[in-house]
N, C-alpha and C positions, 0 to 999 in steps of 0.2 A: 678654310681656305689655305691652310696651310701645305696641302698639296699641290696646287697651284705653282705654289713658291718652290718648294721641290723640285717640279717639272721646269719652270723655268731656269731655275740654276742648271738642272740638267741639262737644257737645250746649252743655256752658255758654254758648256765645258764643250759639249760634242762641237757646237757649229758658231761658236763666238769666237771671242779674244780674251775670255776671263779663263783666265785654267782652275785648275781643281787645286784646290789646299790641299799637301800632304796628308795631312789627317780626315779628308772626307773619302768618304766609302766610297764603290765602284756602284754603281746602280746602273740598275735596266731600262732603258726607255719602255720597251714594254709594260712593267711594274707600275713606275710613276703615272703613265698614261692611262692603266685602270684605276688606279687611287683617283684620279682625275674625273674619271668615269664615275666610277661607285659615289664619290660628292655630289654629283650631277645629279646622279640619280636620286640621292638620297632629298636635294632639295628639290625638286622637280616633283616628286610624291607628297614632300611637306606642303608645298605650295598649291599642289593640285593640277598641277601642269600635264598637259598630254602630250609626252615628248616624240609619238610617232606623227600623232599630227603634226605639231611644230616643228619636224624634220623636214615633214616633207613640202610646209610649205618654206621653208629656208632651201630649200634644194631646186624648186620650183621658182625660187628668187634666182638660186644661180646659173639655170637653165636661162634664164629667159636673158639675165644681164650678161652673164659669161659665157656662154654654150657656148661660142667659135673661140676661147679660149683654151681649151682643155680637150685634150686627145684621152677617150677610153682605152686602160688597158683592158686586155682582155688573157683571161688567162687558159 
């Protein structure tokens, strides 16, 4: 879980009020947000979890409570 922690300190520095310590490195949101991933995955397979199904019924959730919230981009 210690990626998590990463990623959240990350988000503070870009889009908070906590700035970065001279001494921490620059990091990628990109980067942090696959380490993010890769965790996911990795306990998702320990577990036995089927994360396409569980996508889609999480997305199927947000369809149905937020559809008229949210404008598709399209690119």
């Amino acid at each position: 879980m210690e990626e998590v922690g990463e990623l959240a300190r990350l988000v503070n520095h870009r889009f908070g009020t906590k700035p970065k310590k001279p001494d921490e490195s620059e990091q990628e949101m990109a980067e942090e947000l696959a380490d993010v991933l890769f965790v996911i995955l990795c306990m998702a397979n320990e577990q036995g979890v089927d994360l396409d199904e569980a996508f889609d019924a999480v997305m199927e959730k947000y369809r149905r409570r937020d559809g008229d919230r949210w404008v598709r981009k399209m690119e």
